[in-house]
C-alpha positions in Angstrom: 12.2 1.8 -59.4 10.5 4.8 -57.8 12.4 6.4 -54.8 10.9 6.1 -51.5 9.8 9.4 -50.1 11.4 8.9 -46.1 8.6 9.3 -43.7 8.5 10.9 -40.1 9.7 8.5 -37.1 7.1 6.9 -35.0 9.0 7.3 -31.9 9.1 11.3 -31.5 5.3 10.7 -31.1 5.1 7.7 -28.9 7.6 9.9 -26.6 4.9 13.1 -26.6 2.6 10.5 -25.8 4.6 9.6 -22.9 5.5 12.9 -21.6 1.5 13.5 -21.7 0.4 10.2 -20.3 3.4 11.6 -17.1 2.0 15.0 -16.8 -1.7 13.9 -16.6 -3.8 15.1 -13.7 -5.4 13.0 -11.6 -7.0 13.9 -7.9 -6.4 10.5 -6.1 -2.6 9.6 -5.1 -1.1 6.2 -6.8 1.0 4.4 -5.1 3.6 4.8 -7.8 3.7 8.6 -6.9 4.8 7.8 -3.5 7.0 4.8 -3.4 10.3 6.3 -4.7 11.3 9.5 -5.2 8.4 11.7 -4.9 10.3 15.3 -5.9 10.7 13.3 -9.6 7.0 12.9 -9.9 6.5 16.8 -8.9 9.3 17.8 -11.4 7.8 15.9 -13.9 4.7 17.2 -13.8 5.8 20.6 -13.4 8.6 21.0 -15.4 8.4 18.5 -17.9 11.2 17.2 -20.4 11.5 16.0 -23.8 11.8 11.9 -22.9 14.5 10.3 -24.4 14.5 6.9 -26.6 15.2 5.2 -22.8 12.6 6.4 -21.0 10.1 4.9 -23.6 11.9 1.8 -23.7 11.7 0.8 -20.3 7.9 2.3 -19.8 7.3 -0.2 -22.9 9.3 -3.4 -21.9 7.5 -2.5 -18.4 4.4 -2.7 -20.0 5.1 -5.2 -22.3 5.6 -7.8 -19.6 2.4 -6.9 -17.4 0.2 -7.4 -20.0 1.3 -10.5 -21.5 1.2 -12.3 -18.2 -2.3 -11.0 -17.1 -3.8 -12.1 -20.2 -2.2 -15.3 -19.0 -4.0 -14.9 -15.8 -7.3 -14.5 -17.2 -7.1 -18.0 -18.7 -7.3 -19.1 -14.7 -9.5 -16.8 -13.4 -10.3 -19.4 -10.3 -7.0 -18.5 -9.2 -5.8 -14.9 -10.4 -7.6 -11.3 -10.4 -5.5 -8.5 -12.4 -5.8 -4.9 -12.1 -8.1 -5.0 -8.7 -8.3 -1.4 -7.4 -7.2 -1.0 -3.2 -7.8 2.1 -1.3 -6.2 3.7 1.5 -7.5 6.7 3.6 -4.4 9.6 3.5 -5.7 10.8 6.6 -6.3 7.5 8.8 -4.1 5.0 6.7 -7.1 2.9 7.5 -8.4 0.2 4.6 -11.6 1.7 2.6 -13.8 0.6 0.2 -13.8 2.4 -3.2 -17.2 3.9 -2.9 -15.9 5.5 0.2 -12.4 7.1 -0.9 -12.1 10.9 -1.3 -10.2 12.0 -4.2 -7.0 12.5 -2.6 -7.1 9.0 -1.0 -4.5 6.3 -2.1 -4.8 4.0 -4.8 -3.1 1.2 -5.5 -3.4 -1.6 -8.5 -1.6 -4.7 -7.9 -0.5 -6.1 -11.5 -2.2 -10.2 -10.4 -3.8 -11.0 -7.0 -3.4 -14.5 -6.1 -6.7 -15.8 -4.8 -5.7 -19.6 -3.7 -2.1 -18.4 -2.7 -3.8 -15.4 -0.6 -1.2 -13.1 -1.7 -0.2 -10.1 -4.3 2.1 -10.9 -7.2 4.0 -7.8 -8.6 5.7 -8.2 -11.8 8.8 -6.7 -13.0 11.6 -6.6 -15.4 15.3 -6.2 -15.9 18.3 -6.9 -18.6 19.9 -9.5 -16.6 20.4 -10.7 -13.6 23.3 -9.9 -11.3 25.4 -13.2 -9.7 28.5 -13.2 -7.7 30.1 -16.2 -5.4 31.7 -15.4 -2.1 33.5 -18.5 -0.1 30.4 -20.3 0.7 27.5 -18.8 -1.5 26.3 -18.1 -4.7 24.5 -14.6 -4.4 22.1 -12.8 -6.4 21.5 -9.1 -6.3 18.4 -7.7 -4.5 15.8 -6.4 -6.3 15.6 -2.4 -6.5 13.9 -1.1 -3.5 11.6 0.6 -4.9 10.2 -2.6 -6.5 10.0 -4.1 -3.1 8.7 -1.4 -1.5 5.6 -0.9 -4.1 5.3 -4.9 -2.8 4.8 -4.3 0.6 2.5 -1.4 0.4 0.4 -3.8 -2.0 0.5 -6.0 1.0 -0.4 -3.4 3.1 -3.0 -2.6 1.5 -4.3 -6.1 1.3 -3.9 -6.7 5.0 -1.9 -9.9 3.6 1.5 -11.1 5.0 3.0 -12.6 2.2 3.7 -11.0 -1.4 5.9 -12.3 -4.1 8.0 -10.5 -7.3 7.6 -12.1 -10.0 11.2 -11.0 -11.8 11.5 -11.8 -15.8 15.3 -11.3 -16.4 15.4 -10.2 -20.3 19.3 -11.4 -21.5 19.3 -14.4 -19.1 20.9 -16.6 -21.2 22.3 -20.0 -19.2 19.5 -20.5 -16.7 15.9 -19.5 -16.3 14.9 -16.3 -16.9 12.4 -16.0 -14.2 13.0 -15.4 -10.3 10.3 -15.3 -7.3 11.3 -13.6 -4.2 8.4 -14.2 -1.6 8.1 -11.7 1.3 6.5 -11.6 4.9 5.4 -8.9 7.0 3.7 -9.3 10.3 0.5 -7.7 11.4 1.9 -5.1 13.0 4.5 -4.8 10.5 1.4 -4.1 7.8 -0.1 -1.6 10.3 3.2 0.4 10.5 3.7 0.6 6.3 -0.2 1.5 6.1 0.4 4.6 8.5 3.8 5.3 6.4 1.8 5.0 3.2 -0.7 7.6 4.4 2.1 9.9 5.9 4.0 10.3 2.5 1.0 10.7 0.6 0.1 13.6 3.0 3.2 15.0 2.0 3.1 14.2 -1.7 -0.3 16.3 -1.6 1.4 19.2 -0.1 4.4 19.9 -3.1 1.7 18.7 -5.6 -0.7 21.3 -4.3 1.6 23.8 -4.4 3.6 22.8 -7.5 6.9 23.1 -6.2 9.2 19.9 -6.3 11.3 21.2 -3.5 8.7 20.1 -1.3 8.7 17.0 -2.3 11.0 13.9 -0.6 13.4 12.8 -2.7 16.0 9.6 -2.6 19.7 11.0 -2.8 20.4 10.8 1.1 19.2 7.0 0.8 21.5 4.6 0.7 18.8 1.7 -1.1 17.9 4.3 -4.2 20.3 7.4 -4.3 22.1 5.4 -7.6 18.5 7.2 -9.2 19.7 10.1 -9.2 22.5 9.7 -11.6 20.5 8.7 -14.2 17.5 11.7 -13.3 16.9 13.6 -15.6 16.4 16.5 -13.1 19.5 16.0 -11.4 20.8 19.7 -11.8 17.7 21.3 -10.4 17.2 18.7 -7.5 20.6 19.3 -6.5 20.1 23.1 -7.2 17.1 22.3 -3.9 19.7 20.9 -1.9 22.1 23.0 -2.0 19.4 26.1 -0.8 18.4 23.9 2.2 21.8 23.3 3.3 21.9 19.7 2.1 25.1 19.8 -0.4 27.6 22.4 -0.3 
């Protein structure tokens, strides 16, 4: 029997991909650029890194689940919409139209719009889900922040006051693998995230105009997302920022 010639790995080239699909340009600001730690995005697209075999599997698994349940979703389209495009004036944080936005204008995609509920659904994934018991409850851990944040600007930008995740749990082995956390946000509340929307995407603009990630907010003074940074790939340089504006010592 002939011996098998070994051929190149896939992956190295899914992972360029990647890195390319990160570093793209694009003139209009997604709400993904602005929901967590904005100096990332900046580094990113500035100074960007070989990915490692992590990074590509959590933008696939990511992926993965998005699109398998809004192909479900267009089996009912009297009920879902996927992929509907929302717009956000950076300078007003006022609600626009598409054929109104200026190319540095937010963007926003929820991944399924609930017609009959009224409401966006954001999807998302994790490994398992965390449960402890104190005297009188059984308690699951809160979604990442981030996560809910994206949410609530989606509701923002919908003008609607209730918004769900939709949580698939990967490992979940004893129990259901799927959670739904619901949230509501008054009309005011809405107004407030739509104005803090704008404001970080005005800021965004500015380091991504100039290039320079040290511009940029980033999450390690916040108590919700600073565990991000140990995992950052540009942890060394970030903290390398700090240090110059008196941050760290």
């Amino acid at each position: 029997m002939p011996t098998l010639e070994p051929k190149p790995s896939t992956i190295p080239v899914l992972k360029g991909a990647l890195r390319e699909y990160y570093g793209k340009e694009r003139t209009n600001i997604h709400v993904s650029d602005i929901n967590s730690c904005m100096r990332q995005k900046i580094f990113r697209k500035e100074q960007p890194m070989e990915l490692t075999d992590k990074e590509l599997n959590n933008f696939s698994s990511g992926r993965g689940i998005d699109g398998c349940i809004q192909d479900l979703t267009y089996m009912r389209p009297k009920q879902f919409r996927a992929k509907t495009e929302l717009w956000l004036s950076r300078e007003t944080g006022e609600i626009i139209h598409w054929f109104n936005a200026k190319a540095d204008d937010v963007v926003a995609t929820p991944d399924i719009y609930d017609i009959i509920l009224d409401m966006p659904i954001e999807l998302k994934s994790n490994k398992t889900e965390t449960i402890w018991m104190d005297k009188f409850n059984t308690m699951s851990e809160p979604p990442p922040a981030s996560n809910v944040k994206q949410l609530l600007y989606y509701m923002a930008m919908t003008d609607k006051n209730y918004g769900r995740l939709l949580i698939q749990y990967m490992n979940q082995k004893k129990k259901s693998p799927w959670r739904e956390i619901d949230y509501y946000r008054t009309k005011e509340e809405l107004a407030a995230i739509r104005q803090e929307i704008a404001h970080r995407a005005r800021l965004y603009k500015i380091a991504r105009d100039a290039k320079d990630p040290s511009l940029a907010l980033h999450v390690a003074n916040d108590p919700d997302e600073k565990y991000l940074c140990k995992m950052c790939p540009y942890k060394s340089p970030c903290d390398e920022m700090r240090r110059k504006a008196g941050e760290i010592f």
